[in-house]
C-alpha positions as CSV (number, residue, x, y, z in Angstrom):
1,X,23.0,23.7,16.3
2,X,21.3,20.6,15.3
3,X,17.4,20.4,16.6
4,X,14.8,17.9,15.9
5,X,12.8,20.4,14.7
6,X,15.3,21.5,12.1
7,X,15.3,17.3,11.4
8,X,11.5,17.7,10.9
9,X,11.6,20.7,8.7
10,X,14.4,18.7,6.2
11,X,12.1,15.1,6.2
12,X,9.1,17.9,5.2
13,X,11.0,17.8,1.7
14,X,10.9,14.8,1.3
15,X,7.4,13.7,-0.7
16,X,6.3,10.2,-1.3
17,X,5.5,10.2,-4.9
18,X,2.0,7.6,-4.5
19,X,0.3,9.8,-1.2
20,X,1.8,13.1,-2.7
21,X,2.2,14.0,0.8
22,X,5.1,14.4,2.9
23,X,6.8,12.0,4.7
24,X,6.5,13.6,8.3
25,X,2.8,15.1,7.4
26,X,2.2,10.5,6.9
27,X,3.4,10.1,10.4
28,X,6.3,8.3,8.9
29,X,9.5,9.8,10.9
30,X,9.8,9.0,14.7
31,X,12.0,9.0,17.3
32,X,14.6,11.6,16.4
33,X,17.5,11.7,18.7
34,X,20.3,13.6,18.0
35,X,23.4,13.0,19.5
36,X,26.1,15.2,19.2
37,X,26.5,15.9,15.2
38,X,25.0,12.0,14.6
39,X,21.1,12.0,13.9
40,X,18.7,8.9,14.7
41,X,15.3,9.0,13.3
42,X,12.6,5.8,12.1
43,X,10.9,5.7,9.2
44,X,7.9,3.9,9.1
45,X,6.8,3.0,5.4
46,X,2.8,2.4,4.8
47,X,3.7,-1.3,3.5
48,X,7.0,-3.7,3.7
49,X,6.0,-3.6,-0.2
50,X,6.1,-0.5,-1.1
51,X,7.4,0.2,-4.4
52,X,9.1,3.2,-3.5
53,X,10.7,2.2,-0.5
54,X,14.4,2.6,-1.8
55,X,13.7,6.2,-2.9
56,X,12.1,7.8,0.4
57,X,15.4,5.8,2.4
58,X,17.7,7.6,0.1
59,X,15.7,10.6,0.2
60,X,15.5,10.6,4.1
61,X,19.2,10.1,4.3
62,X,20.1,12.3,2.2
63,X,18.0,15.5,3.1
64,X,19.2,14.8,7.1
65,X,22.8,14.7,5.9
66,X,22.7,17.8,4.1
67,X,21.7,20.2,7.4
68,X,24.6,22.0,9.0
69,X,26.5,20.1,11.5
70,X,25.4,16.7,10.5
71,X,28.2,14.2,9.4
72,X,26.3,11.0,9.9
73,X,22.8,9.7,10.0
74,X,21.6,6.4,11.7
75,X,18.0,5.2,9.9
76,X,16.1,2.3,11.1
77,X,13.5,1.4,8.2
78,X,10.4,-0.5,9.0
79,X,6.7,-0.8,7.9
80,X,3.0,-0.8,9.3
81,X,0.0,-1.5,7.0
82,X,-3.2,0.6,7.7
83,X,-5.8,-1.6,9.4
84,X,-9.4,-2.7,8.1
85,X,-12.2,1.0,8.5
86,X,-14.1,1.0,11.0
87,X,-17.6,-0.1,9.4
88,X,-21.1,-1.9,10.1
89,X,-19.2,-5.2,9.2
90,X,-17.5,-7.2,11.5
91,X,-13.8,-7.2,10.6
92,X,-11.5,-10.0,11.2
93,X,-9.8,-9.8,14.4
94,X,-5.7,-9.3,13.1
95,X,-6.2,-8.9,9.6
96,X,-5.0,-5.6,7.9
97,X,-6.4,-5.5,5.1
98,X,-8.5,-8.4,2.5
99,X,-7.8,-8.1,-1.1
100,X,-10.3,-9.9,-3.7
101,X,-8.7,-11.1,-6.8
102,X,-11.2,-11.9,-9.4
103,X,-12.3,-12.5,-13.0
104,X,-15.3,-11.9,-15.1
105,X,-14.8,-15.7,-16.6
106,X,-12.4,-19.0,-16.3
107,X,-9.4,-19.5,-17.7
108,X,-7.6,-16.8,-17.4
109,X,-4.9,-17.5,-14.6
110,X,-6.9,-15.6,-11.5
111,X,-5.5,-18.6,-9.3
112,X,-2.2,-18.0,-10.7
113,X,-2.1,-14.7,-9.9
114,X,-3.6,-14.7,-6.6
115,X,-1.1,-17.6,-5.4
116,X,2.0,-15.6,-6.8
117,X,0.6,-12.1,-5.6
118,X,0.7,-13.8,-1.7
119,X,3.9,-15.2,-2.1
120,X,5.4,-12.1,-3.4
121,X,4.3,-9.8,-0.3
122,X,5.5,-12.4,1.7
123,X,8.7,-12.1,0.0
124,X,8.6,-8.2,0.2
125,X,7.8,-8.5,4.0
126,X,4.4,-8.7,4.9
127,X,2.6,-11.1,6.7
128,X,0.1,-12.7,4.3
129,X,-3.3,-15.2,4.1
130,X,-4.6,-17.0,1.3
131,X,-8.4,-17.9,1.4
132,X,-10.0,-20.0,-1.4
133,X,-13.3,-18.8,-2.0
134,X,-13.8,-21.2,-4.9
135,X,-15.7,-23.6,-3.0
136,X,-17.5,-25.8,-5.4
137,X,-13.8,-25.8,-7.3
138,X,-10.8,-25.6,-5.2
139,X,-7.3,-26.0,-6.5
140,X,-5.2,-23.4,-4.1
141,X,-4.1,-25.9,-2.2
142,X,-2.1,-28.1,-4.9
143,X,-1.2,-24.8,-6.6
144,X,0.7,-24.1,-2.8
145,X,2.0,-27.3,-2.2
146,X,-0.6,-28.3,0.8
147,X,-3.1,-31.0,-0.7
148,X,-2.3,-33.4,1.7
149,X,-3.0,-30.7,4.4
150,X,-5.3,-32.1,7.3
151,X,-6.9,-29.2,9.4
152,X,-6.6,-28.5,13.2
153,X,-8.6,-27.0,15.8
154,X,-7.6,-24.8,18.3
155,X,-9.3,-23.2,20.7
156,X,-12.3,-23.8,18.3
157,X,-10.8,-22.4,15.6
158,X,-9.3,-23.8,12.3
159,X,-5.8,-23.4,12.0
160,X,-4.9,-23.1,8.4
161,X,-2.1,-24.6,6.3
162,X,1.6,-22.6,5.7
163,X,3.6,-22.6,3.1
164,X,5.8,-20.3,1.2
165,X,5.7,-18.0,3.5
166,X,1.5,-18.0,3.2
167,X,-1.0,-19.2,5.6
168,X,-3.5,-20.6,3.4
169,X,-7.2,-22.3,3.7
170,X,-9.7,-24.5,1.3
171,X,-12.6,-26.4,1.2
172,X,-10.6,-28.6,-0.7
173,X,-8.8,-29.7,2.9
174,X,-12.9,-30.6,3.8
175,X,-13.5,-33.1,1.1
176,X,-12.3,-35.5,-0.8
177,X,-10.8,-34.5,-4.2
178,X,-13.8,-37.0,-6.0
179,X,-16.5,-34.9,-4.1
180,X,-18.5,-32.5,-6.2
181,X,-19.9,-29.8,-4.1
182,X,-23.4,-29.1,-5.4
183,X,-24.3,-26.3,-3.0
184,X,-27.0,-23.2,-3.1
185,X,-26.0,-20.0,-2.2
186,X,-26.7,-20.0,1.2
187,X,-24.4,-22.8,1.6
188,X,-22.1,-21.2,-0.3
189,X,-22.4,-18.0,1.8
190,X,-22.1,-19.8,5.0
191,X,-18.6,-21.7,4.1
192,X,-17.2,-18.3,3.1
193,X,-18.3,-16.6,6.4
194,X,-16.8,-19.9,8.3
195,X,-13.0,-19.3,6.6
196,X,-13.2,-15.3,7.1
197,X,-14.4,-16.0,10.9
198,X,-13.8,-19.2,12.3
199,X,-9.5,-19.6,10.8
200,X,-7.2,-18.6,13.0
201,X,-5.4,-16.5,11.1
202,X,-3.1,-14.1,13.4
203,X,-1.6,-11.1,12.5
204,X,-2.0,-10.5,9.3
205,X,-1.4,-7.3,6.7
206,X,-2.8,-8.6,4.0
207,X,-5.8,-11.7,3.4
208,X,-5.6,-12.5,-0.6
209,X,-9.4,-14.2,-1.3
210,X,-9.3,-16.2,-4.3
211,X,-12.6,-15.7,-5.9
212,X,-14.3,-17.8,-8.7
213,X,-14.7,-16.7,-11.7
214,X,-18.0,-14.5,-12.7
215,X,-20.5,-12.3,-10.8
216,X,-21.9,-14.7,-8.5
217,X,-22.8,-15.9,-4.9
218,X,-19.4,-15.8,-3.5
219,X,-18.5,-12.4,-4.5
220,X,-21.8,-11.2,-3.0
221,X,-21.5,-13.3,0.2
222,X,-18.0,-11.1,0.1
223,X,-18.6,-8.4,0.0
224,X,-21.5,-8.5,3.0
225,X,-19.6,-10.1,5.4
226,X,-16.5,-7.9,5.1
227,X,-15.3,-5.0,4.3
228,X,-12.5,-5.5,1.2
229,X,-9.7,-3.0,0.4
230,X,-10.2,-3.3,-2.7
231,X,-10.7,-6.0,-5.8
232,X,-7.9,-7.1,-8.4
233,X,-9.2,-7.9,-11.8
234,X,-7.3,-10.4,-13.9
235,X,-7.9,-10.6,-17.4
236,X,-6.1,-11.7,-21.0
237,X,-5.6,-9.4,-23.9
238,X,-8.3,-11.1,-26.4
239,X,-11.6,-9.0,-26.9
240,X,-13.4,-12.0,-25.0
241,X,-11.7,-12.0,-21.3
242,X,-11.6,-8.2,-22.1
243,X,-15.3,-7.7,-22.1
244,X,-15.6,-10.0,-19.3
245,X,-12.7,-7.8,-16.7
246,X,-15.9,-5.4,-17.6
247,X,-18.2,-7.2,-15.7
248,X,-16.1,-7.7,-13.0
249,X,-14.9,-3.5,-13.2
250,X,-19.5,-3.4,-12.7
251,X,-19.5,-5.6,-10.2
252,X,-16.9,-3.9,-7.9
253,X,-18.4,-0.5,-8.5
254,X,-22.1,-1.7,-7.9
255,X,-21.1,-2.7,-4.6
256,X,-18.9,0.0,-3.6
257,X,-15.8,-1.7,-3.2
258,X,-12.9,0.0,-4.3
259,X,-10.9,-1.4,-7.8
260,X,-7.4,-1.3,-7.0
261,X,-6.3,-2.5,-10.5
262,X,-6.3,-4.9,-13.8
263,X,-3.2,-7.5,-14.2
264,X,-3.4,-8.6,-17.9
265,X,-2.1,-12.2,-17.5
266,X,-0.6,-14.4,-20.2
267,X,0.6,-10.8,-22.4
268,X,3.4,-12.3,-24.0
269,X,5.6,-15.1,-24.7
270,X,9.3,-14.6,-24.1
271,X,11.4,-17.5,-24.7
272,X,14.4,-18.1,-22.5
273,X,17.7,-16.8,-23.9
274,X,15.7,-14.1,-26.1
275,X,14.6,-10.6,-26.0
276,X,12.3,-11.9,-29.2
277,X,8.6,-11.5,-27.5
278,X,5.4,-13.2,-29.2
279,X,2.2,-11.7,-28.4
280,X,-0.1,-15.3,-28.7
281,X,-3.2,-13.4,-27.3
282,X,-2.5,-9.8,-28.6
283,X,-1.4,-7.4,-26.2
284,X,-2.6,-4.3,-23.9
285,X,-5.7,-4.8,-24.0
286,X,-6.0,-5.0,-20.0
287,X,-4.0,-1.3,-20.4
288,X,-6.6,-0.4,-22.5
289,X,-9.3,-1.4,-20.2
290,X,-8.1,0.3,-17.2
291,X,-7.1,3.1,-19.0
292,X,-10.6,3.8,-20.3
293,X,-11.9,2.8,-16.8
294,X,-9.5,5.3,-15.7
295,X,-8.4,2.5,-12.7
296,X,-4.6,1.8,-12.2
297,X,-2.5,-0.8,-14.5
298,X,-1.0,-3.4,-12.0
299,X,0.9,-4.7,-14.3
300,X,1.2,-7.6,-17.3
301,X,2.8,-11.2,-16.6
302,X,4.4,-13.1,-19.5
303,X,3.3,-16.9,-21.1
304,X,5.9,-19.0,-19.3
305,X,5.6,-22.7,-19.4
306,X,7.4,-22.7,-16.0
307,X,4.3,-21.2,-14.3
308,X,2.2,-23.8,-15.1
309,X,4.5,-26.8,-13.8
310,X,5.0,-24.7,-10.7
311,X,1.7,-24.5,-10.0
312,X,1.4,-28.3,-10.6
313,X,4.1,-29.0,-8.6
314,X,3.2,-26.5,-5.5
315,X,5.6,-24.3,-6.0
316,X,4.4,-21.2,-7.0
317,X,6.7,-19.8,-9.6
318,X,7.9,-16.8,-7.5
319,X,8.9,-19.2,-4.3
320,X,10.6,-21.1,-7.1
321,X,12.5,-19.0,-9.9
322,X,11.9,-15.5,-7.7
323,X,14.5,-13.9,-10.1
324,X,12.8,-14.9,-13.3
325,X,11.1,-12.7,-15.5
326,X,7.2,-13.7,-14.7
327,X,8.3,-13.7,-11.2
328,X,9.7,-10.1,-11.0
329,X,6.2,-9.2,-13.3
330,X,4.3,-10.9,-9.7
331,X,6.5,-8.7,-7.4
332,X,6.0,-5.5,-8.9
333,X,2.4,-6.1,-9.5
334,X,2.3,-6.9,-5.2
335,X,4.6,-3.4,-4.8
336,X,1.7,-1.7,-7.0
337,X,-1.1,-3.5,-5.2
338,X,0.1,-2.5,-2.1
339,X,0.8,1.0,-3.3
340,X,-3.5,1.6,-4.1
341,X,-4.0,0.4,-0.6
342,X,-1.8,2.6,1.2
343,X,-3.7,5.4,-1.3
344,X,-7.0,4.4,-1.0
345,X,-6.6,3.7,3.6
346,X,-4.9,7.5,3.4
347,X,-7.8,8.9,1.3
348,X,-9.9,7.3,3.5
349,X,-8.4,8.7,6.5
350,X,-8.4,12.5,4.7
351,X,-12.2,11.8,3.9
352,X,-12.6,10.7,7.9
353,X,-11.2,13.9,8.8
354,X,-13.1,17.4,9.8
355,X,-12.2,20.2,8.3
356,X,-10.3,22.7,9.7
357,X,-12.5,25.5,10.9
């Protein structure tokens, strides 16, 4: 006879391979229902991202089928991301989770990454904000197609842009593109605390911050008015960016804010039609890097001129070509992103946790 505990017992096999822990021990299978020798059950995935995801469905599946008396299984697959800890910080009202994407110097595609990393876990499923916290230099908006964007208020609140599936916001929509912004820190600090507070975002699972580059103001103002799951470091393969992702790697551990990985932009040029690959900037070096920081590798993203007119043009190279090759490097780098967060909110949870006495 078919029980839901005997259901239970067979999901209990079943391990994702990023928690290492059971998929019924998560809190991942619900409502079982069992109805003559057909089995219904949900399964509820940490993240509409998760790189994993076809594996535990198959998995699932397959381990229900294989109990005596079952000859068909009905799954419904969704997702629910973790939401912000609990902390001394205010957190934003409908926001998941806010993921820094940084870099220890210009140049090295941070803007790139963080507008293709938004698009692709909207693509994946999620619901996803884009904040540009480069105040004094703003581009996110042209990168995303929104330039001409002219802001809204309601119910005293900014209502930000959308596009690409991302709901995005600048100081760039505040001032004209001729105005230098020669601000002090506090200035500085107060814009940034104005976009996390004051936007009507909504629901959100993830918030992708744009940070400039360095060690400065803005990452400090940050990291105190907010609690971050975690920082993305974006760096190139030459010794130069290298030694600068170290910076950034110091920063994030100084203030306690969890790393949740290197992307080594610009690895390799690949030209269309070839499997030839020409490393311009040498290559691994951002593997290196994490590897002797002993922090995940996110991934690397290939030279492609396409990149660069996309982000030109507004549209981001994953909304554009999502089948590409730099465009699959985004998505599986958003998959692994979402992966450390799903790690680091259950090992948050585990640390949260009494003992058993």
């Amino acid at each position: 006879m078919i029980t839901e505990d005997k259901v239970k017992a067979a999901l209990s096999k079943v391990m994702d391979p990023d928690l290492n822990v059971d998929i019924v021990s998560l809190g991942m299978i619900s409502e079982i229902k069992i109805e003559g020798t057909k089995v219904h059950f949900t399964l509820t995935l940490t993240t509409p991202a998760c790189p994993v995801k076809e594996k535990l469905e198959g998995e699932a599946r397959e381990a229900v089928l294989a109990l005596e008396g079952v000859e068909d299984v009905e799954m419904i697959s969704t997702a629910a991301v973790a939401g912000q800890r609990k902390s001394e910080k205010a957190n934003i009202p409908g926001v998941k989770q806010i993921i820094a994407v940084t870099s220890g110097k210009g140049g090295v595609g941070k803007s790139t990454v963080s507008v293709n990393l938004a698009v692709a876990l909207s693509k994946l499923g999620a619901k996803v904000g884009l904040l540009d916290a480069d105040i004094t230099g703003p581009n996110i908006p042209i990168m995303m197609g929104v330039e001409s964007y002219e802001p809204q208020a309601k119910d005293n609140r900014i209502v930000p842009a959308f596009n690409h599936g991302v709901k995005c916001i600048s100081m760039a929509f505040f001032v004209s593109q001729d105005t230098p912004l020669i601000w002090r820190g506090p200035m500085l600090d107060k814009a940034i605390r104005q976009f996390l507070r004051d936007v009507e975002w909504g629901e959100l699972d993830y918030l992708i911050v744009d940070m400039p580059p360095g060690t400065g103001d803005a990452q400090l103002s940050m990291v105190q008015a907010t609690d971050l799951a975690g920082g993305v470091i974006v760096t190139t393969p030459q010794d130069v960016a290298l030694l600068d992702g170290r910076k950034g790697l110091s920063m994030f551990k100084q203030m306690n804010v969890p790393i949740l990985g290197f992307v080594e932009n610009m690895s390799y040029f690949q030209p269309k039609g070839s499997s030839e690959q020409f490393e311009i900037f040498g290559r691994g070096g951002g593997k290196r890097l994490a590897e002797e920081s002993q922090v995940p590798f996110l991934g690397e993203v290939p030279l492609d001129p396409e990149v660069r007119i996309g982000g030109d043009n507004g549209e981001p190279i994953v909304a554009k070509d999502p089948d590409c090759l730099v465009s699959q490097a985004f998505i599986n780098i958003a998959k692994q992103v979402a992966a450390q967060i799903s790690i680091s909110s259950l090992n948050r949870t585990t640390e949260a946790t009494p003992a058993a006495v």
